[in-house]
N, C-alpha and C positions, 0 to 999 in steps of 0.2 A: 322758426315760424310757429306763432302757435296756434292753438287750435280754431280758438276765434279768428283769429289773422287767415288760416286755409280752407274757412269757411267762406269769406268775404271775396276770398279771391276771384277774379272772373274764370281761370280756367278749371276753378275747383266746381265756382257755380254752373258752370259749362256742363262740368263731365257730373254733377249732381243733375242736370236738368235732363241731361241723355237719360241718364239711371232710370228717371222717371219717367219719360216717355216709356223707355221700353218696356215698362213693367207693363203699362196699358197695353202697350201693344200687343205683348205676348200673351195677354188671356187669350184663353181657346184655339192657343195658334202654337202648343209645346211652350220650354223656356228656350232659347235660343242662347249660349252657354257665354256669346262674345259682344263684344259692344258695335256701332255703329258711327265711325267714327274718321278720322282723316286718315291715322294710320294703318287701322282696316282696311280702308278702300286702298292704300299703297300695296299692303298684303295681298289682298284679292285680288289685283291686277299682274301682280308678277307671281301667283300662283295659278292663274288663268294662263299662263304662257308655258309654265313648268307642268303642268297637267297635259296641256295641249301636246308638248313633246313627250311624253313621257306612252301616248298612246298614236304615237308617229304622225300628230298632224291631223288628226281625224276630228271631225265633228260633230258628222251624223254616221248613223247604222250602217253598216259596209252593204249596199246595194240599194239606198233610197236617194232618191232623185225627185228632189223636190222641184214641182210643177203650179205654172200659174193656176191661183186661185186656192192655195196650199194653204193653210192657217198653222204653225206654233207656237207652244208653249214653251215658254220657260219660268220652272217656277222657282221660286226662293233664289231670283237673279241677281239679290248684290246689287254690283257697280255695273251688273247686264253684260259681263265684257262676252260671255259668251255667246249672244244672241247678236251682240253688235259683229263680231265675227262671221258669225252663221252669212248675215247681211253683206257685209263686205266680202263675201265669196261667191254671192249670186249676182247675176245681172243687172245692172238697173232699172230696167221692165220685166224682170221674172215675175211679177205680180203675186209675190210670195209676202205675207204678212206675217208677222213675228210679234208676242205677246209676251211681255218681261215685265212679270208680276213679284211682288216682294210683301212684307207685312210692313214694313217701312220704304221712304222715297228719299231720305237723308244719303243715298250715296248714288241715287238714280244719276245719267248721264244728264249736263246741260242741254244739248242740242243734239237728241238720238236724229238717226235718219228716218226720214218719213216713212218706211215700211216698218218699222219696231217703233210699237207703241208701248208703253210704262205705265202702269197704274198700282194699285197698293191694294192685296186682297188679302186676305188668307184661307191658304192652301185646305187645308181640313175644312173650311166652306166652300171649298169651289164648285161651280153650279155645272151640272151635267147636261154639256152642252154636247156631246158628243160629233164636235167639228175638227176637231185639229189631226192632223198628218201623224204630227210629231210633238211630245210632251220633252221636255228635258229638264234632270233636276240635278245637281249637285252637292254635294257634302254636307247633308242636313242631318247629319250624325249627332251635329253638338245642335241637336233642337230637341228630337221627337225622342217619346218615350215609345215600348214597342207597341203598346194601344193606337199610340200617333202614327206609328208609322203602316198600320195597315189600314186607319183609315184613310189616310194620304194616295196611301196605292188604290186603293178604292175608287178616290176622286179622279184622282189622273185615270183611271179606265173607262171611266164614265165621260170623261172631258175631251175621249178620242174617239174619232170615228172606226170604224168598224176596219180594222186592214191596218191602221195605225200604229204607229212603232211611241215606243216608249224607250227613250236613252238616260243614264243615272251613271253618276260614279258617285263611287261611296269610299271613306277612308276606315279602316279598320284602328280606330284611336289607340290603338296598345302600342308603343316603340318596345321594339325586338332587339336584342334576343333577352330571353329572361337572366341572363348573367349577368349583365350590364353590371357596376359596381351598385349605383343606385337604383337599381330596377324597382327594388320593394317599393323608395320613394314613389316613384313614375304611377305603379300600380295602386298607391295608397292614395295620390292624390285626383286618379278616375274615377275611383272607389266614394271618395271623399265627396266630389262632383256630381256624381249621379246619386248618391243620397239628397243632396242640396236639392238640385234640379229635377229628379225622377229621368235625367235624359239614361238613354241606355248605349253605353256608348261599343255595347259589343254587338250593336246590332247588325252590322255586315255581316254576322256571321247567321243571318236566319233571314236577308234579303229575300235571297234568290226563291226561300219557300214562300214568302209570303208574296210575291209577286206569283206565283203558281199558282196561290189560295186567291189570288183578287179578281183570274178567270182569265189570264196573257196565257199564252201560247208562245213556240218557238224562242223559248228563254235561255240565253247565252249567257256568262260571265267568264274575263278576260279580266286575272288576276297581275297585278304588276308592282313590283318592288320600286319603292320609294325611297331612296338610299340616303341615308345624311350623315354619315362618317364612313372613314376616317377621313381626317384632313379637311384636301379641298373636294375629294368627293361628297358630294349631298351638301356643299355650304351653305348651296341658295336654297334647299330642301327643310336642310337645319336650324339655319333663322328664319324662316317662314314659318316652323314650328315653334319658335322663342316667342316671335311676334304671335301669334297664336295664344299662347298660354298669357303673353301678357294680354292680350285682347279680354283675355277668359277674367283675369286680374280686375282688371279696370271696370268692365262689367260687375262683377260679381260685390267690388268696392263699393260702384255708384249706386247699388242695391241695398246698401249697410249690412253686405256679410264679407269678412277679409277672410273667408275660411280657416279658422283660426290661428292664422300667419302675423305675424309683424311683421312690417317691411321689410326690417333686417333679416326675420327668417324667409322670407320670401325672396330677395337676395341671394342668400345664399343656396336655396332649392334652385335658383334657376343659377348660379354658377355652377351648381355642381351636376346638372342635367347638361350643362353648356359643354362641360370639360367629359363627361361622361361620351358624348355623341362625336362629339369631333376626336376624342382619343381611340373608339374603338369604333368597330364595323356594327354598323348600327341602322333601321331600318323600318319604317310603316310599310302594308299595301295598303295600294289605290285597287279596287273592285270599282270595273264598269261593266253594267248589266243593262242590257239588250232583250225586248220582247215587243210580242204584238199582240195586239185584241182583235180575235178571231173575228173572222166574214159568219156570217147565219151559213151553214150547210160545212164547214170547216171540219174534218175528223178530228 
């Protein structure tokens, strides 16, 4: 096919018109490193279930009990599955409202339940409403740079009321262990990433302070191994991470950067990260971090 020909084509115009939106989108809101797309939203949904187990089923902060008239946030919700969750575990009269906010609505739910409402903000403008119970955000690792991410922790402090829990899981973007055969690759092409994008992608590793610096209290983190080899250990872990990188691909394409890959070498990086993960013992953590914004008279 040639170049004219994969210009013309609808799903080349497709994933060129995505490209575009998102660039809009992303002023003032980080780059966000993955595209927004059908196969994404497949990924997010069955890594919403591998998350969910991975921290025994939990949803909220171990001792909050959400009560009518409760207001949450969930911010940078995706396909929302975790808010839809949240809702289908409360009552149908709990009179608990649920807020699943995103910078885009291209993978918003058809028909949410009438207590989770969907609209399109961005997060580093969110207005300090100081209403909601409960904030929850996850794996906005491949977004925020570390400017981004303390003013994010900022908003969501401001966005809760006072006694309010703040719930986050974060993934630590490095696969472990540094032996791996390709490892340097793995490392090179984070490296590579966060030049591009300015994201930082070792930011779990300065979280927990900067959630202290944004004025939370009772701050907890509950580190967990993400396993994706050997074998059939971590398989549904390990192609969530394929899918992942190629998400990062197709983004970073519809943008007119191939990060100096040709497809064929870009092929081959991902078979030999493929063979790499399922050949040996291999592994991410998931970091979820737990705090509240203190009551007026709190020590």
């Amino acid at each position: 096919m040639s170049d004219s020909q994969l210009h013309s084509h609808p799903e080349a115009q497709s994933e060129e018109k995505v490209g575009r939106e998102e660039k809009e989108e992303k002023r003032g809101e980080g780059t966000y490193a993955l595209v927004s797309d059908e196969p994404e939203r497949a990924r997010l949904d069955s890594q919403h279930e591998r998350v969910k187990a991975l921290f025994d089923g939990s949803l909220l902060p171990a001792g909050l009990q959400l009560q009518s008239g409760d207001r949450v946030l969930d911010a940078g919700t995706g396909t929302g599955n975790w808010a839809l969750d949240v809702a289908r575990s409360l009552p149908p009269s709990s009179g608990v409202s649920i807020d699943s906010m995103d910078i885009t609505d291209r993978l918003f739910p058809a028909s949410p339940p009438p207590n989770v409402h969907f609209s399109t903000g961005n997060i580093l403008a969110l207005p300090p409403s100081g209403t909601y119970t409960l904030v929850h955000q996850r794996f906005l690792t491949a977004a925020f740079s570390a400017a981004d991410w303390r003013a994010c922790l900022a908003r969501l402090y401001d966005a809760l009321k006072p006694g309010g829990w703040l719930r986050m899981e974060e993934m630590r973007a490095f696969i472990q262990p540094a032996t791996l055969p390709h490892a340097g690759e793995f490392l090179a092409f984070g490296a590579l990433l966060e030049g591009v994008t300015g994201i930082n992608f070792r930011a779990v590793d300065n979280i927990e302070q900067w959630v202290r610096e944004a004025g939370f209290a009772d701050v907890q983190v509950d580190v967990r191994r993400w396993p994706l080899g050997p074998g059939e250990e971590g398989k549904e872990n390990r192609e969530g991470v394929m899918q992942g990188w190629g998400a990062v691909r197709r983004a970073m394409s519809a943008a007119g950067n191939d990060l100096g890959m040709s497809d064929a070498r870009w092929a081959q990086f991902m078979s030999d990260a493929a063979g790499d993960l399922e050949a040996h013992e291999s592994w991410l953590t998931v970091h979820a971090f737990t705090a509240r914004k203190p009551v007026a008279g709190d020590a």
